[in-house]
Biopython code that builds the backbone (N, CA, C, O; Angstrom):
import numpy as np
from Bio.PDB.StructureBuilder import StructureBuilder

atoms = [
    (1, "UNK", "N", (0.846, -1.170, 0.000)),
    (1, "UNK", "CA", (0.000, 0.000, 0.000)),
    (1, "UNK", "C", (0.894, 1.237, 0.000)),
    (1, "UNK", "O", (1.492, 1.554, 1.029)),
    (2, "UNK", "N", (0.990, 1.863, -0.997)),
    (2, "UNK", "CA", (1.838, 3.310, -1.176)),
    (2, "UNK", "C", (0.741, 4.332, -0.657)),
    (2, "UNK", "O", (-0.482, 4.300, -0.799)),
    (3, "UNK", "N", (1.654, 5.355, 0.064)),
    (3, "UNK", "CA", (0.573, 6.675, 0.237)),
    (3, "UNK", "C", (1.633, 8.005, 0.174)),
    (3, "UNK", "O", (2.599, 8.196, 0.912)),
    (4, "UNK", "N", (1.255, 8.676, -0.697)),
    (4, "UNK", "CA", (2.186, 9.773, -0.590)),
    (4, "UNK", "C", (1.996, 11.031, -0.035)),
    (4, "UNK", "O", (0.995, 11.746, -0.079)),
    (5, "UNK", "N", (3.180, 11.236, 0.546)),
    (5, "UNK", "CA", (2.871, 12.740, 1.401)),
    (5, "UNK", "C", (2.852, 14.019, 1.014)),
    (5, "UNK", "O", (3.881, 14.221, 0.370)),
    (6, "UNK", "N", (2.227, 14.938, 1.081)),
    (6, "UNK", "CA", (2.584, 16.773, 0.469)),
    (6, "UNK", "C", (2.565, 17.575, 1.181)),
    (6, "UNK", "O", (1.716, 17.621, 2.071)),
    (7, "UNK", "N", (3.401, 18.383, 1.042)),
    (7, "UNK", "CA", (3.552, 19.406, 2.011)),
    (7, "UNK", "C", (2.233, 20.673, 1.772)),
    (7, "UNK", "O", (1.326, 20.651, 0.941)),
    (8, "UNK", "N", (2.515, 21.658, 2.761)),
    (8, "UNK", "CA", (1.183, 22.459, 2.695)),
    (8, "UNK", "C", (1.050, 23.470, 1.442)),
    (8, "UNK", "O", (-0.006, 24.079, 1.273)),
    (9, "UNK", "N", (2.163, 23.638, 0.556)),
    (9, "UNK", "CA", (2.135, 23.723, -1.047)),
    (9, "UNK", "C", (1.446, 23.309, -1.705)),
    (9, "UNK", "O", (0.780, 24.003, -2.473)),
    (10, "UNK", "N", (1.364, 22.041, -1.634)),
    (10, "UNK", "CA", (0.844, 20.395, -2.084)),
    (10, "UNK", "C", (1.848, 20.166, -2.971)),
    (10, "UNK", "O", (1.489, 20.010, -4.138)),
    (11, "UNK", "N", (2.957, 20.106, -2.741)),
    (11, "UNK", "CA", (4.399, 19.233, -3.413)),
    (11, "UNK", "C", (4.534, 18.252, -2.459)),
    (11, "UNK", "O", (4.372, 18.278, -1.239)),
    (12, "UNK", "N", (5.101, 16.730, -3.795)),
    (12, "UNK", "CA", (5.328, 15.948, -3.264)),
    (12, "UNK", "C", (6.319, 15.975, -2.165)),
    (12, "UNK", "O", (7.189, 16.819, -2.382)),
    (13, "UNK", "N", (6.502, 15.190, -0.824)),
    (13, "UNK", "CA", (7.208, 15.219, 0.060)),
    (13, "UNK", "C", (8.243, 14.021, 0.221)),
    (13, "UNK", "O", (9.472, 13.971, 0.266)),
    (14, "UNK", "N", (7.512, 13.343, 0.270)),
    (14, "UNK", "CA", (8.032, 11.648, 0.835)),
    (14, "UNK", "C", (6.820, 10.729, 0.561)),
    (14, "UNK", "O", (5.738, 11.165, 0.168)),
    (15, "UNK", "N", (7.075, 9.465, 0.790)),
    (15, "UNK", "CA", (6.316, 8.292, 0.371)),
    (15, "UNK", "C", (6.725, 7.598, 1.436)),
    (15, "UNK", "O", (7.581, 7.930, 2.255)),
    (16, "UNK", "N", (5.670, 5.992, 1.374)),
    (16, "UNK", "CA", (5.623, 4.970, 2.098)),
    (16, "UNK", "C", (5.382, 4.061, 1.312)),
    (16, "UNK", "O", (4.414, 4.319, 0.596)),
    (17, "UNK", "N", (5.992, 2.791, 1.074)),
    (17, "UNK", "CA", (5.516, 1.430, 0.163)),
    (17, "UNK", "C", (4.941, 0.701, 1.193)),
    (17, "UNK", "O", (4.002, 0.123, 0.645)),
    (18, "UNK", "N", (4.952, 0.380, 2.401)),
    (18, "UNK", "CA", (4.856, -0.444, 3.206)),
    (18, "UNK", "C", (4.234, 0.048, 4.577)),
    (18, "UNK", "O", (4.262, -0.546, 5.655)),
    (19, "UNK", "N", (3.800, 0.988, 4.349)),
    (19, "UNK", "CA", (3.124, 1.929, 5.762)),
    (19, "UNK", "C", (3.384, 1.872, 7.002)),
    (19, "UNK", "O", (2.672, 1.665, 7.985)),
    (20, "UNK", "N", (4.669, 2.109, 6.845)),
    (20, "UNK", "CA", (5.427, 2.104, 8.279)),
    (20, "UNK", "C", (7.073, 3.303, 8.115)),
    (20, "UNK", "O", (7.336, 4.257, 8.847)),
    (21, "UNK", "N", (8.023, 2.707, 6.736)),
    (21, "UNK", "CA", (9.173, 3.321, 7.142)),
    (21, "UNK", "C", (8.737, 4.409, 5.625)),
    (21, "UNK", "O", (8.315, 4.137, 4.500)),
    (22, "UNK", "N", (9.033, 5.451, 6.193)),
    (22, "UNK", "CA", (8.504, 7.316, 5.758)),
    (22, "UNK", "C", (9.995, 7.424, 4.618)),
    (22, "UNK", "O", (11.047, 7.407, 5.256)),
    (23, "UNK", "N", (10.162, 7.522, 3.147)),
    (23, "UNK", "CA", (11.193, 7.752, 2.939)),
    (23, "UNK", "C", (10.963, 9.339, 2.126)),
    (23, "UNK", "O", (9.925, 9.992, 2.232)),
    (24, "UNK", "N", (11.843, 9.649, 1.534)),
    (24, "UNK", "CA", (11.976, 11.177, 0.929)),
    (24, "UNK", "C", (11.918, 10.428, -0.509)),
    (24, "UNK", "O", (12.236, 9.257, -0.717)),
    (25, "UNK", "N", (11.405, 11.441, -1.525)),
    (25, "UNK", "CA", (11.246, 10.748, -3.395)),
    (25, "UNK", "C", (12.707, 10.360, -3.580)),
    (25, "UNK", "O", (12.966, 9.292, -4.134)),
    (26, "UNK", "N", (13.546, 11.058, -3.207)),
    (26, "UNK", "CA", (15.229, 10.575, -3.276)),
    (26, "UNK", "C", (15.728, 9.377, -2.477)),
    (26, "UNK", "O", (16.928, 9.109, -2.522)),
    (27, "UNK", "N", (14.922, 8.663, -1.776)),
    (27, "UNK", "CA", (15.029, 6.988, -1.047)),
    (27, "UNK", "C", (15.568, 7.238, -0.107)),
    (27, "UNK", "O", (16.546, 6.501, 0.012)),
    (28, "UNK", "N", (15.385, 8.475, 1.329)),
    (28, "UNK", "CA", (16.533, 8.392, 2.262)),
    (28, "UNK", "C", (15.179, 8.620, 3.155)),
    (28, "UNK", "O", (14.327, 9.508, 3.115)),
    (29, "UNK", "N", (15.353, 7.253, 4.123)),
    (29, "UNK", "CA", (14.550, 7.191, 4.931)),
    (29, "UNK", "C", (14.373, 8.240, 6.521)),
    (29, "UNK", "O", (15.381, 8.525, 7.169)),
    (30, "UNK", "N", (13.389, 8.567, 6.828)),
    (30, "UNK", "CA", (13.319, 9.890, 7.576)),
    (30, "UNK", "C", (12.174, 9.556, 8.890)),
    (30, "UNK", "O", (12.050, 10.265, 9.889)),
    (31, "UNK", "N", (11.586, 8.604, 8.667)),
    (31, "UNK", "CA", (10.905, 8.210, 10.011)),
    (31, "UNK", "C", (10.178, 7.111, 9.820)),
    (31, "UNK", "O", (10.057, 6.611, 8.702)),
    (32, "UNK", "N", (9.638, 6.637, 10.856)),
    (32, "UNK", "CA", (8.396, 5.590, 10.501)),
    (32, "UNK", "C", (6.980, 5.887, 11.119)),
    (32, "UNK", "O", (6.487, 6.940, 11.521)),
    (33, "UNK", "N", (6.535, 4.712, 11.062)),
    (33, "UNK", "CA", (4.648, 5.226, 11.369)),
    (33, "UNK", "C", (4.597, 4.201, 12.278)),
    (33, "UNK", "O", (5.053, 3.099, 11.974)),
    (34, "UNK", "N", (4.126, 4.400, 13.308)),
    (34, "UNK", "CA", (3.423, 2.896, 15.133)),
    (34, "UNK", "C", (2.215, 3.580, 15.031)),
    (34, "UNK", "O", (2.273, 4.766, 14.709)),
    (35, "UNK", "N", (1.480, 3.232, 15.172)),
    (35, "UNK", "CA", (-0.110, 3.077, 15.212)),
    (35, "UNK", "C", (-0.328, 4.998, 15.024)),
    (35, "UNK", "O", (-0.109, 5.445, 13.898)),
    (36, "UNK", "N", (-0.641, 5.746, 15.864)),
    (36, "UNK", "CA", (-1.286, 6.723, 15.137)),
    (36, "UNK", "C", (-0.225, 7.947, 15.365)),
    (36, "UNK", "O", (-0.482, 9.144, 15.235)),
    (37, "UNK", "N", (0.936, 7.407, 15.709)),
    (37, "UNK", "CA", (2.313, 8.367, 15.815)),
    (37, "UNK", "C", (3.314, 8.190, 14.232)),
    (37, "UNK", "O", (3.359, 7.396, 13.293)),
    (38, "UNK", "N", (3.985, 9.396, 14.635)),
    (38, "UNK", "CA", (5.497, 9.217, 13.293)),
    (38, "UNK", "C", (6.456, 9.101, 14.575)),
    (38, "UNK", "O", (6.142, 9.637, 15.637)),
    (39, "UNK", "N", (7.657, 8.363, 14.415)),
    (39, "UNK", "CA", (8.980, 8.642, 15.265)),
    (39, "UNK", "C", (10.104, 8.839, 14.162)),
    (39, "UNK", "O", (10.309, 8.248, 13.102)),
    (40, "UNK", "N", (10.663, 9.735, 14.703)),
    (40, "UNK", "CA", (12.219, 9.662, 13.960)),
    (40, "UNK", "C", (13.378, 8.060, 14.062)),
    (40, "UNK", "O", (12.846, 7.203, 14.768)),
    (41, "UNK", "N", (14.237, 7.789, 13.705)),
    (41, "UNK", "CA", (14.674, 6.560, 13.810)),
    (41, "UNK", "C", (15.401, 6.674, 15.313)),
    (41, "UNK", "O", (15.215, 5.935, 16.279)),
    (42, "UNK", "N", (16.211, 7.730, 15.216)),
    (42, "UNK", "CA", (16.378, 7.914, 16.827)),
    (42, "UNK", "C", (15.421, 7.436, 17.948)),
    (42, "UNK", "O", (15.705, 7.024, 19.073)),
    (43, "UNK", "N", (14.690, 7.534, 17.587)),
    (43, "UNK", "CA", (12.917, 7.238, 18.745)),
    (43, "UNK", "C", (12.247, 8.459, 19.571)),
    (43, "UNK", "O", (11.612, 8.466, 20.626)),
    (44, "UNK", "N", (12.755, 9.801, 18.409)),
    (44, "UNK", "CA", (11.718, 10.604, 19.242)),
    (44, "UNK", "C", (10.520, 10.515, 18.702)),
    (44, "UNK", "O", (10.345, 9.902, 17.648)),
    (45, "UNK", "N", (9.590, 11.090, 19.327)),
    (45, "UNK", "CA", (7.873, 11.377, 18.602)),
    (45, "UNK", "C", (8.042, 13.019, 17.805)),
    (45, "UNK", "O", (8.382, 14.149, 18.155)),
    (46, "UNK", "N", (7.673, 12.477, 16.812)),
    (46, "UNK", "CA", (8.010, 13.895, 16.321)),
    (46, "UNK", "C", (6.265, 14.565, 15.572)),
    (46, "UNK", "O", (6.063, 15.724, 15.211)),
    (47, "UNK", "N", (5.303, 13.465, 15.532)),
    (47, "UNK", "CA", (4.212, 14.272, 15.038)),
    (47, "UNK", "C", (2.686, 12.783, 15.078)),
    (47, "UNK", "O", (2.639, 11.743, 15.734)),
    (48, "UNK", "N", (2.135, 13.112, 14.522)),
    (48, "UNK", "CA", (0.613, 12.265, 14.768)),
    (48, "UNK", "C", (-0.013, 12.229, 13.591)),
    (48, "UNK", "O", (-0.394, 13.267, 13.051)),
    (49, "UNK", "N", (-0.171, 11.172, 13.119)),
    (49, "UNK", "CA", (-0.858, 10.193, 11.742)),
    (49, "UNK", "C", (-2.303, 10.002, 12.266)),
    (49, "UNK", "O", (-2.677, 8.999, 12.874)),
    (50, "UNK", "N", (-2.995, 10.961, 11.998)),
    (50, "UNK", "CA", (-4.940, 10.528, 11.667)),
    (50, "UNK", "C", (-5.166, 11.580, 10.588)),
    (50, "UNK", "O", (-4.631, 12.655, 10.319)),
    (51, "UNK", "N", (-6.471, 10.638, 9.912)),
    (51, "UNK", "CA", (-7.145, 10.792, 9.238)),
    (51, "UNK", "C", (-6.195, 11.026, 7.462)),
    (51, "UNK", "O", (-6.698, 11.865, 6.715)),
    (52, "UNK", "N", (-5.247, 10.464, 7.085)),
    (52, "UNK", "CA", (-4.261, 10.891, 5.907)),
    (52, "UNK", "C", (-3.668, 12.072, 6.293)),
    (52, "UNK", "O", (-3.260, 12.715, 5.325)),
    (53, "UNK", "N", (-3.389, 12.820, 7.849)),
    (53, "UNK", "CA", (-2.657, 13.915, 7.658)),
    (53, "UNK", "C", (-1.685, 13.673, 9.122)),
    (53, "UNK", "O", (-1.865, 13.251, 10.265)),
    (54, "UNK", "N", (-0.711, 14.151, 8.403)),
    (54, "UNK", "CA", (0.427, 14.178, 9.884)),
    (54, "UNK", "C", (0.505, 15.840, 10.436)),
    (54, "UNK", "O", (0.757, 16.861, 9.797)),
    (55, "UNK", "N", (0.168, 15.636, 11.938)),
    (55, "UNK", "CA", (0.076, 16.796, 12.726)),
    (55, "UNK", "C", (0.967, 16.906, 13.650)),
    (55, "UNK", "O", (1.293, 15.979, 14.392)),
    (56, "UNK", "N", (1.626, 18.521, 13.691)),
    (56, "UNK", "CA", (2.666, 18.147, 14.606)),
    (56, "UNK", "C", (2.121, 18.522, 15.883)),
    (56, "UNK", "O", (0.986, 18.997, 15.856)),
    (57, "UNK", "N", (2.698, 18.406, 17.003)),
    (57, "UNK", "CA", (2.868, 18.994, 18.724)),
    (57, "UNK", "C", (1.875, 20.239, 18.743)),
    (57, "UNK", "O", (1.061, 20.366, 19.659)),
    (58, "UNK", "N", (1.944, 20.888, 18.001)),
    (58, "UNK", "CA", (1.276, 22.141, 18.281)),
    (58, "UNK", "C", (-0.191, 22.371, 17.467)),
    (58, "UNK", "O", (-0.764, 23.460, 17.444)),
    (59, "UNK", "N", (-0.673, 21.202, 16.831)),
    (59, "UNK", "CA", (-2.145, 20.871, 16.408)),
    (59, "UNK", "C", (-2.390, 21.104, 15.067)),
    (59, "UNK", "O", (-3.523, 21.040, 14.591)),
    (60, "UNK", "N", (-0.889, 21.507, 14.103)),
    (60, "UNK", "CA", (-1.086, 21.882, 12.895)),
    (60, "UNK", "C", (-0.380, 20.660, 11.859)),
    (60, "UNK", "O", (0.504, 19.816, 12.008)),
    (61, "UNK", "N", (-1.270, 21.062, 10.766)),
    (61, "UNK", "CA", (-1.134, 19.946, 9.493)),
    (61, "UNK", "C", (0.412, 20.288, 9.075)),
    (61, "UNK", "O", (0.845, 21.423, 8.879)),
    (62, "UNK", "N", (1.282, 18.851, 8.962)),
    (62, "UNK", "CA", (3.013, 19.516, 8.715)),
    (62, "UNK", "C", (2.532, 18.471, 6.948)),
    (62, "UNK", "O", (2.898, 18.964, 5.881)),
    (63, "UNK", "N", (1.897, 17.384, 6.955)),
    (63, "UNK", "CA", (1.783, 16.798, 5.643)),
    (63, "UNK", "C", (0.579, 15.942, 5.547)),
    (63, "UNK", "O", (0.161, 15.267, 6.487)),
    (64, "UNK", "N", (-0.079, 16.010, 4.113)),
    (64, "UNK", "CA", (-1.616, 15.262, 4.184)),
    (64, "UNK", "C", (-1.135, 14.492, 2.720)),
    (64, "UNK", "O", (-0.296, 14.638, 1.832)),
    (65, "UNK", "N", (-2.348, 13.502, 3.129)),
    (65, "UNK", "CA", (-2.462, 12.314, 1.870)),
    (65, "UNK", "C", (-3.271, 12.741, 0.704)),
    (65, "UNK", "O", (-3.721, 13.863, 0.472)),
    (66, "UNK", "N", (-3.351, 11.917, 0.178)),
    (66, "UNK", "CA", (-4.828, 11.418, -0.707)),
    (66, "UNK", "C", (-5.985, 11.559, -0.168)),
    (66, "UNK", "O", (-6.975, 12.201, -0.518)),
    (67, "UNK", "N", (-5.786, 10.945, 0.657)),
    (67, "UNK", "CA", (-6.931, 10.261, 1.567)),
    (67, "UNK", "C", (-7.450, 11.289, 2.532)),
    (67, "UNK", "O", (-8.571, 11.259, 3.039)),
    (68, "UNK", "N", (-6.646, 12.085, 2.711)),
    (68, "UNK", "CA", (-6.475, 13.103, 4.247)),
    (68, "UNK", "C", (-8.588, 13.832, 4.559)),
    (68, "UNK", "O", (-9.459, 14.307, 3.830)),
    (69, "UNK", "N", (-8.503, 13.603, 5.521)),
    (69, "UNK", "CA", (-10.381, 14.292, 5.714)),
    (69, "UNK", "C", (-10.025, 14.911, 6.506)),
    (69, "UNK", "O", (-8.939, 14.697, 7.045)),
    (70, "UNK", "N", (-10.909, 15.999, 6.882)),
    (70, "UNK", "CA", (-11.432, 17.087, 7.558)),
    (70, "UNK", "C", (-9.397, 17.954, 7.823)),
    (70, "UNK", "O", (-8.378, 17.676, 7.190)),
    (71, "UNK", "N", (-9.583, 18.943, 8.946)),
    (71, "UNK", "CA", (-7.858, 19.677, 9.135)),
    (71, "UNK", "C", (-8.380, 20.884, 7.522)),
    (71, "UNK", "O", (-9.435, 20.976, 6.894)),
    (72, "UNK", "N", (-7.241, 21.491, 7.410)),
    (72, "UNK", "CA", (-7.186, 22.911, 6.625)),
    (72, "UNK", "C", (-7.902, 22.473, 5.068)),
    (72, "UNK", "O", (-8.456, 21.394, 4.856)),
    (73, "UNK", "N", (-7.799, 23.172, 4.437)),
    (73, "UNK", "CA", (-8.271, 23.228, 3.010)),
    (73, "UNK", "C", (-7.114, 22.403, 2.053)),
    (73, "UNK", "O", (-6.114, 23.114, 1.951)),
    (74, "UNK", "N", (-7.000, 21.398, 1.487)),
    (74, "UNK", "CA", (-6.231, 21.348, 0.449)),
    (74, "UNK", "C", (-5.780, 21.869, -0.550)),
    (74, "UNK", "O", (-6.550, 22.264, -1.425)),
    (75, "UNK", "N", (-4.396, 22.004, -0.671)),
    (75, "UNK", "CA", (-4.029, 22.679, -1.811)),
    (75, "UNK", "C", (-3.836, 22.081, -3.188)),
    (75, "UNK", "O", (-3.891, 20.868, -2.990)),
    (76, "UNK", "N", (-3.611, 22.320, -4.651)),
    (76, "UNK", "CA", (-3.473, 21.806, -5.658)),
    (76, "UNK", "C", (-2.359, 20.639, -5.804)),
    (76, "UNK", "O", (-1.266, 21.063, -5.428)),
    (77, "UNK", "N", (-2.325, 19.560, -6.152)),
    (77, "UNK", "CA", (-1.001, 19.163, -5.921)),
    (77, "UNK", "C", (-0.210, 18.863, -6.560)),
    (77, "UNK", "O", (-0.754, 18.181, -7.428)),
    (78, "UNK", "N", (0.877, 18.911, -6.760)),
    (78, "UNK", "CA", (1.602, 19.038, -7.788)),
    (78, "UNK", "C", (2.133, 17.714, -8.332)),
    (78, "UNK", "O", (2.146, 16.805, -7.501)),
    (79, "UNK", "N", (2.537, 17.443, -9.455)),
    (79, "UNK", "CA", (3.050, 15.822, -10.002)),
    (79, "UNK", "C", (4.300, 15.549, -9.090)),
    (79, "UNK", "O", (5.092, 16.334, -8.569)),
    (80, "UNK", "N", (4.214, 14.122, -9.067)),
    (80, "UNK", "CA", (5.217, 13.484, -8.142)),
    (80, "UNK", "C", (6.251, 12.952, -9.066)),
    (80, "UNK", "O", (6.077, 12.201, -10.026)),
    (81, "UNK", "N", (7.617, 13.588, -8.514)),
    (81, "UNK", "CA", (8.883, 12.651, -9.190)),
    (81, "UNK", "C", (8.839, 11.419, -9.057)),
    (81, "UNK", "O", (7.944, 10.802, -8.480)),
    (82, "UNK", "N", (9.916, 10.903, -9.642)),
    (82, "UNK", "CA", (10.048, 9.569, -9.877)),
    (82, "UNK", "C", (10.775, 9.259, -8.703)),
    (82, "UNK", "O", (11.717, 10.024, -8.497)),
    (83, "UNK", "N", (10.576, 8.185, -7.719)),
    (83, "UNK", "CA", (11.048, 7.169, -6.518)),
    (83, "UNK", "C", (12.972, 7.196, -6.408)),
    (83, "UNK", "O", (13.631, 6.514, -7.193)),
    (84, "UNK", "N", (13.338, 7.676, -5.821)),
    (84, "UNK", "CA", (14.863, 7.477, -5.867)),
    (84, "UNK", "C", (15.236, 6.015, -5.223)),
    (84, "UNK", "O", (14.282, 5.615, -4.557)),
    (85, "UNK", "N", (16.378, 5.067, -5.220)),
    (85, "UNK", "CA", (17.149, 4.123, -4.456)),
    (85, "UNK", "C", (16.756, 4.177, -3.308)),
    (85, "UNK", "O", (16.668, 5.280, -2.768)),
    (86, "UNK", "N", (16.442, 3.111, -2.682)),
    (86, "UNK", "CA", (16.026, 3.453, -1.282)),
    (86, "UNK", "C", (17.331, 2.797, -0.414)),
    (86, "UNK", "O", (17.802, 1.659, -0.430)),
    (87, "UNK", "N", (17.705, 4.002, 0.340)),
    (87, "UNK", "CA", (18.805, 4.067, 1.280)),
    (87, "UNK", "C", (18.587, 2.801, 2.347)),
    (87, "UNK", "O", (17.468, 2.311, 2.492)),
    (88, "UNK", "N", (19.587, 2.381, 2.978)),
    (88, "UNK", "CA", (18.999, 1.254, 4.241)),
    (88, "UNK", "C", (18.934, 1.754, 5.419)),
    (88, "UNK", "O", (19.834, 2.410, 5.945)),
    (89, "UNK", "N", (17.660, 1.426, 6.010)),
    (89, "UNK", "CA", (17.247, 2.115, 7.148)),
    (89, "UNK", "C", (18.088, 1.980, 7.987)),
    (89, "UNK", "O", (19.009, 1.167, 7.900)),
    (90, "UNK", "N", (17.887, 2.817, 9.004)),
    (90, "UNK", "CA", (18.877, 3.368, 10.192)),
    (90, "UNK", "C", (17.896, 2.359, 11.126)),
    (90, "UNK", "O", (16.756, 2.059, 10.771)),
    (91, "UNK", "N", (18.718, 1.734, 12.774)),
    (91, "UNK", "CA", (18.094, 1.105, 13.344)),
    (91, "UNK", "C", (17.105, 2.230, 13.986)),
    (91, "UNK", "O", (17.181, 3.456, 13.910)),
    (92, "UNK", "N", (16.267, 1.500, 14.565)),
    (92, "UNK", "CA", (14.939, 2.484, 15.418)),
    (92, "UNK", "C", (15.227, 2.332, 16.764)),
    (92, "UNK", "O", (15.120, 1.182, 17.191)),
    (93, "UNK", "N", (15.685, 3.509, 17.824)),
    (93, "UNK", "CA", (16.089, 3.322, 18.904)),
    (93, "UNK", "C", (15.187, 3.749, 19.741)),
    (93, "UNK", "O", (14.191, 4.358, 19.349)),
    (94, "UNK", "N", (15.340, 3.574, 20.571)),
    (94, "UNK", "CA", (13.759, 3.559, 21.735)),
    (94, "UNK", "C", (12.699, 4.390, 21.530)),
    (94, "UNK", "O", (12.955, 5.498, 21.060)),
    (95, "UNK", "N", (11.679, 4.139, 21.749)),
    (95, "UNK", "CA", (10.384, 5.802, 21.474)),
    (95, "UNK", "C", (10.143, 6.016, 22.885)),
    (95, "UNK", "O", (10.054, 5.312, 23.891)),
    (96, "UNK", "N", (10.045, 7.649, 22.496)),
    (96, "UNK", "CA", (10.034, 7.954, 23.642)),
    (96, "UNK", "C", (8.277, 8.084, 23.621)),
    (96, "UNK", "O", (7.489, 7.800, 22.719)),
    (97, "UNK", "N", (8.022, 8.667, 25.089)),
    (97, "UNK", "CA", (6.733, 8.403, 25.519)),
    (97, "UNK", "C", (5.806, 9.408, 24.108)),
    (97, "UNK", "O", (6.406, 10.230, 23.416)),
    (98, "UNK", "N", (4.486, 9.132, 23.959)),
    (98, "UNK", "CA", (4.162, 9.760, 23.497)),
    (98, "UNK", "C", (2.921, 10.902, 24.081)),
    (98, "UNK", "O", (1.866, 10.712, 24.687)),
    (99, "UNK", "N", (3.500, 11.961, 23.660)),
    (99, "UNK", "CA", (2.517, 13.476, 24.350)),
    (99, "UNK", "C", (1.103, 13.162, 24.265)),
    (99, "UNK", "O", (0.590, 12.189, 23.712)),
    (100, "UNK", "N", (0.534, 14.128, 24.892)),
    (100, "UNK", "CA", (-0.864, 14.348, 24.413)),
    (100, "UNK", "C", (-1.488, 14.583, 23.229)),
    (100, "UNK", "O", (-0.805, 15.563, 22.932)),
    (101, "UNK", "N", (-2.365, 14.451, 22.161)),
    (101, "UNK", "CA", (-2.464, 15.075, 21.268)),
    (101, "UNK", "C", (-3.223, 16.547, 21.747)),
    (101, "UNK", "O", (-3.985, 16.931, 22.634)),
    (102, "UNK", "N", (-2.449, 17.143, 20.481)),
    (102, "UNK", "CA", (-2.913, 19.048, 20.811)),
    (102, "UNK", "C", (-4.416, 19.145, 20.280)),
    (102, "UNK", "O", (-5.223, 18.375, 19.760)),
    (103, "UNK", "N", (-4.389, 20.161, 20.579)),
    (103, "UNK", "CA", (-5.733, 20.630, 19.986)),
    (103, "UNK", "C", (-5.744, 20.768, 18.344)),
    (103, "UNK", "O", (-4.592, 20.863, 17.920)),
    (104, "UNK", "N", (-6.884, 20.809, 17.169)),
    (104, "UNK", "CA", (-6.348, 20.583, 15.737)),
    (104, "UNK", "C", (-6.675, 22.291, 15.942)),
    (104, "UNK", "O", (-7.549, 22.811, 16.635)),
    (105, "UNK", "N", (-5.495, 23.025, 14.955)),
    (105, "UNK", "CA", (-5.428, 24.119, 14.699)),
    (105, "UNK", "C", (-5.762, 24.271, 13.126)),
    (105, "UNK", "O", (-5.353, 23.486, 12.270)),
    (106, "UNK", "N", (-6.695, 25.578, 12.839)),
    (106, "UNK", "CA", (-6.638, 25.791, 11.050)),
    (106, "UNK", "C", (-5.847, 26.912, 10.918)),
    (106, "UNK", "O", (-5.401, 27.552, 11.871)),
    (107, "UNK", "N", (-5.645, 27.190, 9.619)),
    (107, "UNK", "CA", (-4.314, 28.190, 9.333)),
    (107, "UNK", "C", (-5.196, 29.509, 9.381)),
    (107, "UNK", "O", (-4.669, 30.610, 9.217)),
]
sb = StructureBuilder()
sb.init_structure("model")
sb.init_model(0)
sb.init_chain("A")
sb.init_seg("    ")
for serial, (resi, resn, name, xyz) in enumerate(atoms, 1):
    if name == "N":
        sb.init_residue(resn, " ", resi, " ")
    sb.init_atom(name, np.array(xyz, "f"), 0.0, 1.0, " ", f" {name:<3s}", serial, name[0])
structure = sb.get_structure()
């Protein structure tokens, strides 16, 4: 299952083949997905996966899907490059606890 990410431009960002490890269109892997969190490979929490959109700490949309419902207005989106080499993942070192979710903020 591929899902690709866009930033609030709506340019492509990064992708997932396997809905878990987050890579960049250039194949250099940058986080993964545990149930409704992102962590960096280090194991911090760095943002929150519902509904097709990743939200960071402070309740705002940082990247949305296809799929993404309700959160800000979508923007146009732009064509996606072509998939680069995919780099080999870095190990995943502890996660740390995960925060509260924030409140959802619109722009």
């Amino acid at each position: 299952m591929s899902i690709d990410f866009y930033d609030s431009k709506g340019r492509p960002y990064a992708y997932t083949d396997d809905g878990e490890t987050i890579y960049t269109f250039g194949g250099v892997p940058i986080a993964f997905i545990d149930g409704d969190s992102i962590y960096s490979f280090s194991g911090t929490h760095v943002a929150f996966f519902e509904n097709g959109q990743i939200w960071d700490h402070r309740g705002g949309v940082v990247l949305f899907t296809d799929q993404a419902s309700g959160g800000p207005m979508k923007p146009l989106k732009a064509l996606k490059p072509l998939k680069g080499l995919k780099s080999l993942k870095p190990l995943k070192g502890l996660k740390a606890l995960k925060p509260l979710k924030p409140l959802k903020s619109l722009p």
